[in-house]
N, C-alpha and C positions, 0 to 999 in steps of 0.2 A: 504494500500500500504506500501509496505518496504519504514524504514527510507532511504537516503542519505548513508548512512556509511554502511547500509546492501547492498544495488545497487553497492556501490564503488568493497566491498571484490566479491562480485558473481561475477564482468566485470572482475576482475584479477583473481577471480578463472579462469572463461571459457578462460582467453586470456592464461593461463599458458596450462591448456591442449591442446589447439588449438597450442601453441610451440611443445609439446610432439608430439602429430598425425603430424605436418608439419614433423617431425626429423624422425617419423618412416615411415614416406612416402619414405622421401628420400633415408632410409635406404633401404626398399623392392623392390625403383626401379634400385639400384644399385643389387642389388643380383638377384632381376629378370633376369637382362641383362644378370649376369652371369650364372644360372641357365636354361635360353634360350640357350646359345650357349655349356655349356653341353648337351643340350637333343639334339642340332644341329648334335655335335658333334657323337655322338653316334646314331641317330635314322638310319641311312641309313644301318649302319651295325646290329642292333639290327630285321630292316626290313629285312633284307636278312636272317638273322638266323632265323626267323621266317617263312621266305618264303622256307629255306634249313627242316628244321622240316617238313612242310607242306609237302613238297615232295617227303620226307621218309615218312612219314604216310599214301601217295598216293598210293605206292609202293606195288605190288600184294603182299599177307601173310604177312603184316605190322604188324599181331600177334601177332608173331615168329619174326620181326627183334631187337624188345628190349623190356620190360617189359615195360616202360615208357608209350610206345604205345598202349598197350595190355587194351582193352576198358573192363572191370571187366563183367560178364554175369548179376550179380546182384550187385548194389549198394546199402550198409547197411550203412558206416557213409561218412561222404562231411567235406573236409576243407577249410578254406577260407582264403586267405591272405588279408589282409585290411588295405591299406594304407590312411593313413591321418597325421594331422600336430602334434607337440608339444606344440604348444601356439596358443593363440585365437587370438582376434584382425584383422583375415582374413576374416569378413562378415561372410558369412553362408557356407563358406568353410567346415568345418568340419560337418554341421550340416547337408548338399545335401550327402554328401557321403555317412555317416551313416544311412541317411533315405532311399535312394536308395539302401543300403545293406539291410535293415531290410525288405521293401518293396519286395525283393526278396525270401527271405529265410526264413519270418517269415512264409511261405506257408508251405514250406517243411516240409513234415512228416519224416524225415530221421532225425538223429541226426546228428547235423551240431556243429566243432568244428573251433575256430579262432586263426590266429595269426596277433596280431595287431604292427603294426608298423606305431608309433606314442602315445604320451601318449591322445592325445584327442581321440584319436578312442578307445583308450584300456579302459580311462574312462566310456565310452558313453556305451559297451558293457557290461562290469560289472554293472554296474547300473540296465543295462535292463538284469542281473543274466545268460549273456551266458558265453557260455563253453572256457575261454580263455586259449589254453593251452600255450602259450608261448606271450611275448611282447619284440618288441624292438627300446626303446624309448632313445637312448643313440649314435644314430647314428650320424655323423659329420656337420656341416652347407654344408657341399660339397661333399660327400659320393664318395669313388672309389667305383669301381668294390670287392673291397678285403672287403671293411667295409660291404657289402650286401650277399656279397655271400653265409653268414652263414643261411640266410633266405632262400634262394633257395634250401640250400642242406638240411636244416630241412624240406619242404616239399616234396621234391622228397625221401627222409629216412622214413615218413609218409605215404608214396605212395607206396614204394616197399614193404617196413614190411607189408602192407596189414590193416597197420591200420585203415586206407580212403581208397575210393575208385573213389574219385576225390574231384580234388583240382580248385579251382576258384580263383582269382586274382581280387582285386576290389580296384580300382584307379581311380584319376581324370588325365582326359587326355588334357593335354595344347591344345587349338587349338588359338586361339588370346589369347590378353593380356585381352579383355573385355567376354571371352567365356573361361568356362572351363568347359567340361561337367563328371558326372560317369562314369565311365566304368566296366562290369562283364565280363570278360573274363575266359573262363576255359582254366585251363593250362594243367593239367594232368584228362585222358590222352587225348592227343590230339585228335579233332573232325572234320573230313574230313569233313564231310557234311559240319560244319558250313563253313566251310573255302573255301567252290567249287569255286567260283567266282576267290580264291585270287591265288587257285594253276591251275587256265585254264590262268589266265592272265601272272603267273610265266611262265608256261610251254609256252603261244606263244611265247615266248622270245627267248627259250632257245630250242635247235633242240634233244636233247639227252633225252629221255624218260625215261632213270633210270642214275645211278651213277655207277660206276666204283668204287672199293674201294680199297685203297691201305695202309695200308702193308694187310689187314684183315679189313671184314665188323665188326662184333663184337666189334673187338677192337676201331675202328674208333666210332662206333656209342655207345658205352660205355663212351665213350669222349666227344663225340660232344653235344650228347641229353642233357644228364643231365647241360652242363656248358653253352646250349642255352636256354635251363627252368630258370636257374638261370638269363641267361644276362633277359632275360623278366622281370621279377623282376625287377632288377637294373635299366632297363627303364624304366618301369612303377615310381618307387620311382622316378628317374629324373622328369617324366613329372610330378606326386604330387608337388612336390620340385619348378616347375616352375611357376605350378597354384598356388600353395598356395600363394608367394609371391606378383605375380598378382592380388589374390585377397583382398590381405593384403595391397598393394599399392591401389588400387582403393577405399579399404575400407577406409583407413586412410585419402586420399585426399576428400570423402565426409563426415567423420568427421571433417576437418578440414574447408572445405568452411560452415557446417553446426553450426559449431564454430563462426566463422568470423559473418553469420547471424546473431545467438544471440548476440554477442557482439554489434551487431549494432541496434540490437531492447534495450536490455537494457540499452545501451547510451542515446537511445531518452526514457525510461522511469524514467531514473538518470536526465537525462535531468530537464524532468516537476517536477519530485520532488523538481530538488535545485529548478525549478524556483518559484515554490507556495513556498515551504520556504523562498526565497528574498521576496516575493508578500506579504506574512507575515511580515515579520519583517517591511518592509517599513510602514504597514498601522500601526502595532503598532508603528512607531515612529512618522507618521504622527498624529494617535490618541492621544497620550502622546502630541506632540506637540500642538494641538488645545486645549485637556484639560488646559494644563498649561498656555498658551494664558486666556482662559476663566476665571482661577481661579487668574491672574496676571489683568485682567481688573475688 
């Protein structure tokens, strides 16, 4: 068993980290908060651009109304956007996303290229020797719309050059603070089928079967497409943004109550230590004492 003085330094090791994880708890539930009501803020209109997409690619000869749409006859390389965090300490956050990425696409016989956003994702990838053509790990703790944008428009430029032939989005998507699941979403080019459900329940809504465009369809949908590909993006990194912290706070608070435990198991084995060291010493002064008794009579 460890001396006394080894027990003493290990309980203030673990009680110091156990300060650190409390500090970064607090930290991640304040940025959560704020991070939640960014994706608050933005999901209803991010929904509707998605739902306005949806139903221009409804739209009979959706072809022909813009390249973005325009489903390729043969698909020869796939690009992936892949969002994850810059630092660890968030459980198996970065570790579900990437597995769930690889899990998909390590199938594919097509030459698949990434752009990572985040440096843990961009490590994980290199490692496992795929094809990263760009990373962006330099983004803000609170990201606008302008600090992302440049991702969106590097995939939709990837898209029209003909370089890809479709582009996927792989994010974790917020739903509680204690749930955050992956998500593969293809972005380009948009896919009616998948989407049947989401564009019969837009349209009960809504009584007008196509759109009206004014000044000019071209021009409008040269606008619209590309800067609502892009806001996808920008929500998807929110909802990241929101999970990751969530599970960076969960993770730190069961570091820290699993802290607290040891410190309380090696208290009671500090404990028995000092106490057989007193137990000791006494019986040698008790023995000391009886000898010298013995050798005095």
């Amino acid at each position: 068993m460890a001396s006394a003085r080894e027990m003493r330094l290990r309980i203030r090791s673990v009680k110091n980290i156990s300060q650190v994880t409390r500090a970064l708890e607090a930290v991640s539930a304040s940025k959560v908060r704020k991070a939640m009501s960014a994706v608050a803020a933005t999901r209803n209109y991010a929904t509707k651009a998605w739902q306005v997409l949806i139903h221009i690619a409804g739209q009979p000869g959706r072809d022909t109304l813009h390249p973005l749409l325009t489903k390729r006859s043969s698909v020869k390389n796939t690009l992936v956007v892949v969002i994850s965090g810059n630092r660890g300490l968030a459980g198996a956050y970065n570790t579900n996303v990437i597995r769930h990425l690889l899990q998909h696409f390590n199938r594919y016989e097509l030459p698949v290229k990434y752009i990572a956003v985040g440096r843990k994702g961009r490590d994980m990838l290199i490692r496992r020797r795929k094809n990263v053509i760009a990373e962006f790990s330099n983004l803000p703790a609170a990201p606008t719309y302008a600090d992302v944008s440049a991702i969106g428009r590097l995939a939709v430029n990837e898209f029209l050059s003909g370089t890809v032939d479709e582009v996927y989005l792989v994010y974790t998507d917020f739903i509680t603070m204690a749930r955050q699941e992956p998500v593969i979403k293809r972005l380009l080019p948009l896919d009616v089928s998948e989407t049947s459900d989401r564009v019969e329940a837009y349209e009960s809504k809504h009584l007008s079967a196509a759109y009206i465009y004014e000044p000019e369809e071209s021009e409008i949908l040269d606008e619209i497409i590309p800067r609502f590909t892009a806001l996808q993006v920008y929500q998807s990194i929110l909802e990241s943004l929101a999970s990751e912290h969530a599970a960076r706070m969960i993770a730190m608070s069961n570091a820290t109550d699993n802290a607290v435990e040891l410190v309380g198991g090696l208290q009671m084995d500090y404990n028995k230590v000092r106490q057989q060291t007193i137990t000791g010493d006494l019986l040698d002064i008790a023995g000391g004492a009886e000898a010298l008794t013995k050798a005095l009579s």
